[in-house]
C-alpha positions in Angstrom: 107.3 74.0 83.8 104.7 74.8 86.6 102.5 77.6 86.4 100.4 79.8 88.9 97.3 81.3 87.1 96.5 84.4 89.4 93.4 86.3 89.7 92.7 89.9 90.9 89.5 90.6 92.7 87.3 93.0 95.2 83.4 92.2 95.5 82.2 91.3 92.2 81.3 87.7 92.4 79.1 87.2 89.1 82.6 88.1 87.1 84.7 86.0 89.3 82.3 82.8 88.5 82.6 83.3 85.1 86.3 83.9 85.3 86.5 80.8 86.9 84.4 78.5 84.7 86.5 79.4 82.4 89.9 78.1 84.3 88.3 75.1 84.4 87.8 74.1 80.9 91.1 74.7 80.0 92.5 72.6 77.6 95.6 72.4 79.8 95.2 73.5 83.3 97.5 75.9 85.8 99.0 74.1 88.2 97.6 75.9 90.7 94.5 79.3 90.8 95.5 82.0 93.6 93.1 84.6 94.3 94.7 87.9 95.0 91.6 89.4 96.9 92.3 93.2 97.4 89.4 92.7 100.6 86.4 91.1 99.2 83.0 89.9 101.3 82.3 86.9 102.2 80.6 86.8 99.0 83.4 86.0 97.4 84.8 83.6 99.6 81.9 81.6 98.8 82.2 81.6 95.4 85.9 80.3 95.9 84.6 77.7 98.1 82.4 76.4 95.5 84.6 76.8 92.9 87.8 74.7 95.5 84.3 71.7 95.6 83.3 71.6 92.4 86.8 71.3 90.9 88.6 69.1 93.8 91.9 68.5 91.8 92.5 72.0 91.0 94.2 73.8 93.5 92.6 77.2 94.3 94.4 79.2 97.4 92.2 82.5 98.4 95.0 85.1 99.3 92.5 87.7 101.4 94.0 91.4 102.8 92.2 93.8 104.4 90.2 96.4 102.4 91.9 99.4 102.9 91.1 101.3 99.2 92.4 99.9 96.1 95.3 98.1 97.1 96.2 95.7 93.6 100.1 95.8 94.0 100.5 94.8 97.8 97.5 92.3 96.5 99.4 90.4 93.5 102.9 90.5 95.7 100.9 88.7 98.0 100.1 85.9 95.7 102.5 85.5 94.0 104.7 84.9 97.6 102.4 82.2 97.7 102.9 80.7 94.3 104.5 77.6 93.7 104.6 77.8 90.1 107.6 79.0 88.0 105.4 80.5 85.7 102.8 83.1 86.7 99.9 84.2 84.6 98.3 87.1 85.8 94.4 88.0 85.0 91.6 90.0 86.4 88.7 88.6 88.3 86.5 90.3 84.7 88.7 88.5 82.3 87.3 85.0 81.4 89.8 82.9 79.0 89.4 81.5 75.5 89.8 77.4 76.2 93.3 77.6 75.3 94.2 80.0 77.2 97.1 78.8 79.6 98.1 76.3 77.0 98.9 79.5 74.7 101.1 81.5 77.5 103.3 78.3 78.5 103.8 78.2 74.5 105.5 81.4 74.4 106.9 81.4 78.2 110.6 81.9 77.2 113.4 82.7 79.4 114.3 86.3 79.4 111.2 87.6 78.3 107.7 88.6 80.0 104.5 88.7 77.9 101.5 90.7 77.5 98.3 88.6 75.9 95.5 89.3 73.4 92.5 91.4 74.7 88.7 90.9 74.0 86.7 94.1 75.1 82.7 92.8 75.6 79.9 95.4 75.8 77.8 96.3 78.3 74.6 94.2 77.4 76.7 91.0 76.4 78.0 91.3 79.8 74.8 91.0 81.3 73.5 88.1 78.8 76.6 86.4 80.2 75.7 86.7 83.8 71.8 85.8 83.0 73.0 82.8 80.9 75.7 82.0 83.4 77.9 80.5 80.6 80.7 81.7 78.5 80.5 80.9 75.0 81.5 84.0 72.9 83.2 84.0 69.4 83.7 86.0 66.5 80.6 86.5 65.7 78.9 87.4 68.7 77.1 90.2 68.9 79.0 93.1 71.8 82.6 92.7 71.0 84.4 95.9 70.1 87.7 94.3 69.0 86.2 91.9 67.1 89.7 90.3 65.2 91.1 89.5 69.1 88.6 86.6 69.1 90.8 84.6 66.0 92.5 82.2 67.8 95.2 80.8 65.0 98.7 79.7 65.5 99.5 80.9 62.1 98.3 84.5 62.4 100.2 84.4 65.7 103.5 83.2 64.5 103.1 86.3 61.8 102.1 89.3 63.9 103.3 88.4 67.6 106.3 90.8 68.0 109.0 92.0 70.6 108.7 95.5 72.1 110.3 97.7 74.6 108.0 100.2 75.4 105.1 100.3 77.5 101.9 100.9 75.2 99.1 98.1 75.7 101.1 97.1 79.0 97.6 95.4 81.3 98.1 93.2 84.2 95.0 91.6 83.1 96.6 89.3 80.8 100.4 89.5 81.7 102.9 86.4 82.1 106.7 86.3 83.5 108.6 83.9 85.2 108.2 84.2 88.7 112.1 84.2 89.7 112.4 87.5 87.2 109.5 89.1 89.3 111.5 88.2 92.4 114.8 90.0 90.9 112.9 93.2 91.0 110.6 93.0 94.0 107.4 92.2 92.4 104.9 95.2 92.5 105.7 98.4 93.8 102.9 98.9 96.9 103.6 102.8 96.5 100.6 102.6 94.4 97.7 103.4 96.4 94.7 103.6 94.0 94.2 103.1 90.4 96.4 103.2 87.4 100.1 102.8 86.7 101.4 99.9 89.1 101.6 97.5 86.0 103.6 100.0 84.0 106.1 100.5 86.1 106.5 97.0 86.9 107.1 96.8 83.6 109.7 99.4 83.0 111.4 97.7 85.8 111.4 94.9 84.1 112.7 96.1 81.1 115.3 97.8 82.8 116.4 95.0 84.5 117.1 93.1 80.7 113.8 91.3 80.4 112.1 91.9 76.7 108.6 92.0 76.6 106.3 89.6 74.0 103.3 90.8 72.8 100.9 87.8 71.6 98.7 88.2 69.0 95.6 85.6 68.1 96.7 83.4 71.3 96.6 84.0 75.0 93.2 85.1 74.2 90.9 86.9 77.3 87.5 88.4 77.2 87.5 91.5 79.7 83.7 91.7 80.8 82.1 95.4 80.8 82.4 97.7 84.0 82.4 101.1 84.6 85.6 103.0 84.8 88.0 102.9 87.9 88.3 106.2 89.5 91.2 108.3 88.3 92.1 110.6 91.1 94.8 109.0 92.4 96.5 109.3 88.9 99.0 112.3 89.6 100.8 110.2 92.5 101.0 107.3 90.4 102.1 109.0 86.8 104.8 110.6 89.1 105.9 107.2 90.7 106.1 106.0 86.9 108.3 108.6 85.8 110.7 108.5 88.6 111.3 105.1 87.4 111.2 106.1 84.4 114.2 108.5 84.5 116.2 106.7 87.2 115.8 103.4 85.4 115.1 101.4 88.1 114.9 97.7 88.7 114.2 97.7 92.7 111.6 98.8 94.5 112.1 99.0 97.7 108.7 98.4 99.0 107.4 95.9 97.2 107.4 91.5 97.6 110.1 90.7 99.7 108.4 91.4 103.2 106.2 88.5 102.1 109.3 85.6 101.1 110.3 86.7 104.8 107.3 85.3 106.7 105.7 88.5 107.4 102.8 87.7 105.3 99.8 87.3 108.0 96.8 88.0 106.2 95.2 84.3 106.5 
């Protein structure tokens, strides 16, 4: 099975080196890296460049759009039009991976189900030790994680407490898998979401609502989210009433969402 590892990012180039360090020590790798850039710098573009260099037999595809605001849904559709993989593994550009972080998801990739992965929170001043030390080497015992039981990695404790849900609680596009022909059946993300918050729960009630269960894993599919401040909330109204429309209508389409891109239209490169 192929698989698309896909990374979100806008102008923060230390976390998207660190991000990508960690892709490439993988103990299995994606088949291929796509950027989903919601309208980064050159900056970033740079790093990507370095990054494509430095690692010449992974492929790495920089998916650019314009910035026009926050922008994540129309960014990931994007993407993942350009994926090749059937699999698609979806982080942020501040989540860097445990080393067996890809081999974990395509473990538990199982038709008819979409999965959510196990999140390490790290504190504000082991961020920046990370970024000074430019390396990633964090564990349970490192001083700055607030969650510190999501660093075990053990295929026991996984096989114990990974579980089957059907609500939307812990749902983060940070660390979220599904097959990419399932996105398709529901047109991807909605791109009604303008701004932060919601966009990956209601791609996941579509989901849902369309027959696809949802996997959480536990101590696997490991990711370290790197310290930032919080995301602006003021576009939260719009989007908590986009959510419960689906909500109550139980939808599976949307009708603006990743189809305009499987049609050609896609001209941002």
């Amino acid at each position: 099975m192929t698989c698309s590892l896909i990374i979100t990012t806008y102008n923060w180039e230390e976390a998207l080196q660190q991000v990508l360090f960690s892709c490439a020590t993988q103990t299995l790798l994606p088949d291929e890296i796509i950027i989903a850039d919601d309208g980064s710098s050159e900056k970033t573009k740079k790093v990507i460049e370095n990054f494509a260099h430095e690692n010449p037999t992974l492929p790495i595809i920089h998916s650019w759009q314009e910035d026009l605001g926050f922008r994540a849904s129309m960014s990931r559709n994007r993407a993942i039009a350009k994926a090749s993989g059937e699999y698609i593994i979806l982080i942020d550009g501040d989540i860097c991976l445990h080393q067996n972080f890809i081999q974990d998801h395509l473990s538990f990739a199982k038709k008819g189900f979409f999965t959510q992965g196990t999140r390490v929170l790290v504190e504000k001043h082991l961020t920046q030790k990370i970024f000074q030390a430019k390396k990633l080497a964090l564990n349970f015992f490192s001083q700055g994680i607030k969650n510190r039981k999501n660093t075990l990695h053990s295929k026991f404790l996984s096989s114990l407490f990974s579980t089957h849900k059907n609500h939307l609680k812990g749902i983060k596009t940070c660390n979220l898998a599904f097959f990419k022909k399932d996105c398709l059946a529901i047109n991807g993300f909605n791109e009604d979401f303008v701004g932060w918050g919601r966009e990956d729960s209601e791609f996941a009630v579509r989901l849902l609502n369309y027959g696809i269960k949802r996997h959480d894993i536990r101590f696997n599919a490991i990711a370290y989210h790197l310290y930032h401040p919080e995301n602006t909330r003021a576009s939260l109204p719009q989007n908590d009433a986009i959510l419960k429309n689906t909500i109550e209508q139980k939808l599976v389409w949307c009708n603006n969402g990743i189809n305009k891109y499987l049609k050609g239209l896609d001209n941002d490169n």
